[in-house]
C-alpha positions as CSV (number, residue, x, y, z in Angstrom):
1,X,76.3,-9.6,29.4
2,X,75.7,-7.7,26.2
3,X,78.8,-7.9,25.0
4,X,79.0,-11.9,24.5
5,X,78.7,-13.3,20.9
6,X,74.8,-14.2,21.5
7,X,73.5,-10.9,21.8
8,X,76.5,-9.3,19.4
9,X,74.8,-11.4,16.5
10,X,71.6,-10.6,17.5
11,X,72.1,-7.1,18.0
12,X,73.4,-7.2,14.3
13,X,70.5,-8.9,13.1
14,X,68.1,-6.5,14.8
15,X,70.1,-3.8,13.5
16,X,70.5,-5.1,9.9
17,X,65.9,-5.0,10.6
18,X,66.4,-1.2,11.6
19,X,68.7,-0.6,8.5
20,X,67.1,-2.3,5.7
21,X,63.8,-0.3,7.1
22,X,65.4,3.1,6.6
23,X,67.2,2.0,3.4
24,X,69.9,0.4,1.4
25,X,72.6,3.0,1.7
26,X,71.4,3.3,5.2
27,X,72.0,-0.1,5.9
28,X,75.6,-0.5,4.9
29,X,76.4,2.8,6.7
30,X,74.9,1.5,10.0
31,X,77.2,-1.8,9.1
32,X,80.5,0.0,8.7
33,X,79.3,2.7,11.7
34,X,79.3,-0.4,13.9
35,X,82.5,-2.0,13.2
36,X,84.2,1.4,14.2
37,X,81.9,2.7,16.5
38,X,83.2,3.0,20.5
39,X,80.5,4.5,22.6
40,X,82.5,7.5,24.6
41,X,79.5,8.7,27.1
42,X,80.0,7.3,30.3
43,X,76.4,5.9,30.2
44,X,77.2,3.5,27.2
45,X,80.5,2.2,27.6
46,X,79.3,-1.0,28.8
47,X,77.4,-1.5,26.0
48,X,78.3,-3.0,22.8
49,X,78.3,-0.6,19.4
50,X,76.1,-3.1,18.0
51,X,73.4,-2.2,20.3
52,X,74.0,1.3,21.0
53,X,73.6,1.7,17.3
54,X,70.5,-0.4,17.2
55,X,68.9,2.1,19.6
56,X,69.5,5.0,17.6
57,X,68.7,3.7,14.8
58,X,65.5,2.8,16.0
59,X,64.6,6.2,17.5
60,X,65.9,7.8,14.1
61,X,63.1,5.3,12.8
62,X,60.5,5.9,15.1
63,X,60.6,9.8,14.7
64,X,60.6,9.2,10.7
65,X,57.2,7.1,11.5
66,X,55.6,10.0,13.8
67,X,56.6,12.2,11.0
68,X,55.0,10.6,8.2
69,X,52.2,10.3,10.7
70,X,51.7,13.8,11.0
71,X,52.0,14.5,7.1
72,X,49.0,11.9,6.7
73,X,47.1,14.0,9.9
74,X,47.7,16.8,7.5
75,X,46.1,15.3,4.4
76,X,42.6,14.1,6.2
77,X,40.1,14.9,4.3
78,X,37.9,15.8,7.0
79,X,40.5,18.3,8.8
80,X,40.7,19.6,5.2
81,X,36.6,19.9,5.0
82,X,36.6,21.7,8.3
83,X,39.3,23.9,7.1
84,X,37.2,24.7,4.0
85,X,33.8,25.2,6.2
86,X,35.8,27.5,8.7
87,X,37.3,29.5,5.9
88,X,34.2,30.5,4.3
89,X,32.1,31.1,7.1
90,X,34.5,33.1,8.5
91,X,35.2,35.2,4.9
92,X,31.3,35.7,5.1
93,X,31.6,37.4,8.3
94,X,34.4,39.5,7.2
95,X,32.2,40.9,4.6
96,X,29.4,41.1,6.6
97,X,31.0,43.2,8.8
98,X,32.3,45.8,6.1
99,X,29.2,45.8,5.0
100,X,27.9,46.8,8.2
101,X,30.2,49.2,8.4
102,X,29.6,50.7,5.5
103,X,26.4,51.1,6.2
104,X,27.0,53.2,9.1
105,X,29.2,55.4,7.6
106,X,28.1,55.9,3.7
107,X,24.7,54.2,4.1
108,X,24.9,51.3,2.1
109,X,22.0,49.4,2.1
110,X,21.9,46.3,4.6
111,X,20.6,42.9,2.0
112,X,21.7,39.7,0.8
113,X,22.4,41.1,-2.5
114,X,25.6,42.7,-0.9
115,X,26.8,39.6,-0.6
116,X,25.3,37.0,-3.2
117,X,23.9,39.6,-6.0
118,X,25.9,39.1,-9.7
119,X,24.0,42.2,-11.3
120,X,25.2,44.2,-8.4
121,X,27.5,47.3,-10.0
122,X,31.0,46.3,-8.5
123,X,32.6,49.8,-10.1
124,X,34.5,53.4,-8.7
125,X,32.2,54.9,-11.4
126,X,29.2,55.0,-8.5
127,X,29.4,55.2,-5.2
128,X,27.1,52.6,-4.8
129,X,29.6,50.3,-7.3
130,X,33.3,51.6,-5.0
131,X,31.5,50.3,-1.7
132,X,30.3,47.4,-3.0
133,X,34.2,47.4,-4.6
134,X,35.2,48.5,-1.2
135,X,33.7,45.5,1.0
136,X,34.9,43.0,-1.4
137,X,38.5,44.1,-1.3
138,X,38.6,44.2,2.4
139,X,37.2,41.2,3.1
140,X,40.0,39.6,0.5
141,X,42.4,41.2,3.0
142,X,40.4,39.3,5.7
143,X,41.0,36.5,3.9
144,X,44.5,36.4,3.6
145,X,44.9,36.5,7.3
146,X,42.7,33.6,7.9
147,X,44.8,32.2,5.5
148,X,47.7,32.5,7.8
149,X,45.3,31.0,10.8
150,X,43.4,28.6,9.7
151,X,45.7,27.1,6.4
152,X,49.0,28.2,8.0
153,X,50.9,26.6,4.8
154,X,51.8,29.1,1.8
155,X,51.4,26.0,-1.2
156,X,47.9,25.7,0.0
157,X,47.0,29.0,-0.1
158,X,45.4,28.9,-3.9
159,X,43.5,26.0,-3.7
160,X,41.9,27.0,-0.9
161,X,41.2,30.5,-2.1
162,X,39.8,29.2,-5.1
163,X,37.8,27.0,-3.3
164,X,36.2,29.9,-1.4
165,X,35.3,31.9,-4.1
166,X,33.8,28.8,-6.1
167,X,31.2,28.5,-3.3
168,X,30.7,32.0,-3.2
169,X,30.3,31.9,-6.9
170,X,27.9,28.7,-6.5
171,X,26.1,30.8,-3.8
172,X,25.8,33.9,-5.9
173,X,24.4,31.6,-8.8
174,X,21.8,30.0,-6.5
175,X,20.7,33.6,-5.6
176,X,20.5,35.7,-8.2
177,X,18.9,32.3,-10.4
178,X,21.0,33.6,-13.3
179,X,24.5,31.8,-14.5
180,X,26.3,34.3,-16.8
181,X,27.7,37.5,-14.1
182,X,28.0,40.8,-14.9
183,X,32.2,41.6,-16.2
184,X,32.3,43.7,-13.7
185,X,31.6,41.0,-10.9
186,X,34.3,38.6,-12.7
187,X,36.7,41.5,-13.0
188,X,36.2,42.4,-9.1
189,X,36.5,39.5,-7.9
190,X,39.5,37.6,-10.2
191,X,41.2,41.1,-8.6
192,X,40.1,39.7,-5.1
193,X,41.3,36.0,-5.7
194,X,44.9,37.5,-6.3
195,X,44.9,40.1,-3.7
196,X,44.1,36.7,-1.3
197,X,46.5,34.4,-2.8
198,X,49.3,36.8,-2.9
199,X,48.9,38.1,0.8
200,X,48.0,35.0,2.4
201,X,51.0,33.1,0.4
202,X,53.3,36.0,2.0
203,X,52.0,35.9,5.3
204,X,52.1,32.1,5.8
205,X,55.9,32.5,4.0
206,X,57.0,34.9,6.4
207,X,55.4,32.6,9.5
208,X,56.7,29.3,8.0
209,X,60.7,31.3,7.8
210,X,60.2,32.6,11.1
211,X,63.0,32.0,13.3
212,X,63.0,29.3,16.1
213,X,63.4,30.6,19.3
214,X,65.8,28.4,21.4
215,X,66.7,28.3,24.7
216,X,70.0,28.6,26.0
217,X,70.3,27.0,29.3
């Protein structure tokens, strides 16, 4: 039976195991809870509160443990590399693709120093400069909505972002063989980097507040 005095101290000695894993204050509240505790569900009234408690406990423990799991899931470093590789090939064909479109509308011209020039005029005083302006600005837009999809966690948003346009800054520097931009290229793109960060923080906000649907049955 498991209500005789065999299983009712070990029940308490599991239990005290359970407790002291969860913590101190938790312990002495899982103590008092089963001094007073009387199961009322028809499916426990057999059993003791010792070991009714016991098996809460220990599925209150064993959810803590898949959750910590999860948050360690979160932090691997090679999720977080494939993360950081699907980001920036993905911001590349964002702005290859407004760079193909302005081609076909204004003309632009279609070459790698659209994307990875630092001498390239990134200014509204030409129109060559406002397109050039124009792609980069859209594909920070892009950006902020692969944020959302591919980060999905506002606090990330910024390192990740700056991550991107480090490469793309490493890249440029690779290119155009020179180390020292143009202002104009810092100035464009420091006014990317915070049109990204500041969408893509809002949009993964608004998705992490998002309201739970639950179903009423």
């Amino acid at each position: 039976s498991l209500n005789n005095p065999a299983t009712e101290r070990d029940g308490r000695r599991r239990l005290g195991t359970v407790a002291s894993r969860l913590g101190r204050r938790s312990a002495v509240s899982v103590a008092r809870a089963a001094d007073r505790h009387q199961p009322t569900d028809r499916r426990t009234s057999s059993i003791s509160p010792v070991t009714y408690l016991l098996g809460v406990h220990h599925r209150q423990y064993e959810e803590k443990k898949d959750r910590d799991e999860g948050e360690m899931r979160k932090q691997d470093p090679v999720l977080i590399l494939s993360q950081i590789v699907c980001l920036q090939c993905l911001w590349y064909a964002s702005m290859g693709a407004a760079v193909v479109g302005s081609h076909l509308i204004s003309g632009l011209s279609l070459s790698l120093d659209q994307f990875f020039s630092l001498e390239r005029p990134l200014s509204a005083r030409t129109e060559t400069g406002s397109q050039g302006l124009l792609v980069l600005l859209v594909s920070a837009v892009v950006g902020a909505f692969l944020l959302r999809r591919i980060v999905e966690k506002s606090r990330k948003c910024l390192d990740f972002s700056v991550t991107c346009f480090f490469v793309h800054l490493a890249a440029s520097v690779a290119y155009s063989r020179t180390v020292v931009p143009a202002a104009l290229w810092w100035i464009a793109h420091a006014l990317a980097l915070i049109l990204m960060v500041v969408l893509g923080e809002y949009l993964c906000s608004r998705n992490e507040l998002r309201e739970i649907p639950l179903s009423v049955t």
